[in-house]
C-alpha positions as CSV (number, residue, x, y, z in Angstrom):
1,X,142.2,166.1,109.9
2,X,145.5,166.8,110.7
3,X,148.2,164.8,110.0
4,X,150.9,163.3,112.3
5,X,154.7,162.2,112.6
6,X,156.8,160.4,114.4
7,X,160.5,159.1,114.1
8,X,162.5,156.3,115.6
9,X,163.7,153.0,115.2
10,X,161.8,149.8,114.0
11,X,161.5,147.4,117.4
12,X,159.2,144.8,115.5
13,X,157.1,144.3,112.8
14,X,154.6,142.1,113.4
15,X,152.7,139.4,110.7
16,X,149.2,140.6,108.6
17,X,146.8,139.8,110.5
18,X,143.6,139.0,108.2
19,X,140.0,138.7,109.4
20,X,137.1,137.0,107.7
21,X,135.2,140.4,106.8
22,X,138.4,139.9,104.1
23,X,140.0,143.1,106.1
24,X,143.4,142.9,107.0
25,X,145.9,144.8,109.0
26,X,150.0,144.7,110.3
27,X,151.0,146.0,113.2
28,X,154.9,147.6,114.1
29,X,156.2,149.5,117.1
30,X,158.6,152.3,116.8
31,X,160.9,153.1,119.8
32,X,161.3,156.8,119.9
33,X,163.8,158.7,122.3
34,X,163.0,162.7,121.9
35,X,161.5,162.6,125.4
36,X,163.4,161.9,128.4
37,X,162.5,157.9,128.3
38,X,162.1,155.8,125.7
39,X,158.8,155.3,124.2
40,X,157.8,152.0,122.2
41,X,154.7,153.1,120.3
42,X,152.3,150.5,118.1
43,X,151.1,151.5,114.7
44,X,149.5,150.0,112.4
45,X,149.1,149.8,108.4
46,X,145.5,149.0,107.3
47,X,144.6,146.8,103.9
48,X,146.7,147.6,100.9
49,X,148.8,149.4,103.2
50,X,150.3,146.7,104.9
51,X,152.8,146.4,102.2
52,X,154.5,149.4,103.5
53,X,155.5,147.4,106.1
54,X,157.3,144.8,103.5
55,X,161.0,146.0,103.2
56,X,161.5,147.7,107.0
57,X,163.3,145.4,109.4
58,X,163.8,146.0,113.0
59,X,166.5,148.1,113.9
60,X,165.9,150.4,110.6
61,X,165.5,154.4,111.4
62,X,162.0,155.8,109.6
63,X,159.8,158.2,110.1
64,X,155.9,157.6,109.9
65,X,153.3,159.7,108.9
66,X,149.7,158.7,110.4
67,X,146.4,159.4,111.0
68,X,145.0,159.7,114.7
69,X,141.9,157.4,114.4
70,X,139.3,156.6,117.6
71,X,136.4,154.6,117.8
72,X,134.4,152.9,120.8
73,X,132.8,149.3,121.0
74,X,130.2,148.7,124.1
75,X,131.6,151.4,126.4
76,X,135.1,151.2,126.0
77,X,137.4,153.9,124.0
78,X,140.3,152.8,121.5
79,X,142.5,155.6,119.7
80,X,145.0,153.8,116.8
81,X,147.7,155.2,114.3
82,X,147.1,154.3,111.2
83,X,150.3,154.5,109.2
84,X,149.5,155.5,105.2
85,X,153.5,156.9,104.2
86,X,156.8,154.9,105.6
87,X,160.4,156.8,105.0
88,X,163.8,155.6,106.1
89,X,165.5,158.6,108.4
90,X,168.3,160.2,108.4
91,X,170.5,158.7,111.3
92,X,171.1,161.1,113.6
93,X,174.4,163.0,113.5
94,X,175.0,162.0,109.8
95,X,176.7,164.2,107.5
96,X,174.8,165.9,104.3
97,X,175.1,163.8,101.0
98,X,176.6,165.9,98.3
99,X,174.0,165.1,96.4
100,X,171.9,166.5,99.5
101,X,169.7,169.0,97.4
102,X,168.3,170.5,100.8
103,X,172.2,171.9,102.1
104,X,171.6,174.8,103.7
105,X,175.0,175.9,101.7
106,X,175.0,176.2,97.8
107,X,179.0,176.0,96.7
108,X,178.1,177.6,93.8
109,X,178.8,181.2,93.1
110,X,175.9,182.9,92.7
111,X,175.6,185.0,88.9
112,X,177.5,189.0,89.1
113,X,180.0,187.9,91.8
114,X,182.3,186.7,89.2
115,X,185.0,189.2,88.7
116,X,188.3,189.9,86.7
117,X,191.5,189.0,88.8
118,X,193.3,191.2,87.1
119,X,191.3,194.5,88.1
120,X,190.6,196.0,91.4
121,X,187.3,195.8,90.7
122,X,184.5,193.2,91.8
């Protein structure tokens, strides 16, 4: 099964909701804005999972990997995103970190392009 990702921003995070079959689940919405509107979408993090959920706060920028799950009850279809990793994201525009291993620039230099300054030589 493939997995999928989205990124935005945290619009709500809503309570565990636990049901007597001793399952329990939290839901969240994430507004994204790559398209040209905005688009709130609802995920969800299923039993121990839903502590994922316990240090994002509305407003926070992360990206969420999920699964694409369907299922149908008496006729009717339902699809859901079930959340199983929860990363804080880079804002957008931000600057590297110098400790940013993943710079596309090493300032380093690289081994045999030392040379003497006092030679003509490289």
């Amino acid at each position: 099964m493939p997995t999928y990702e989205l990124t935005g921003t945290v619009k709500v995070v809503m309570d565990v909701m636990k049901f007597d079959s001793g399952f329990s689940k939290r839901e969240f919405v994430v507004t994204t804005v790559e398209d040209r509107f905005p688009q709130d979408i609802k995920c969800e993090c299923l039993k121990d999972r839903c502590a994922l959920l316990n240090d994002i706060k509305p407003g926070q920028r992360v990206t969420v990997s999920f699964d694409l799950r369907g299922n149908e009850n008496k006729g009717r279809y339902f699809v859901s995103l079930a959340a199983w990793k929860i990363e804080a994201a880079k804002q957008p525009g931000a600057t590297p970190d110098a400790s940013d291993e993943s710079s596309p620039f090493d300032q380093r230099t690289p081994p045999g392009d030392q040379h003497d300054e006092g030679t003509d030589f490289p």
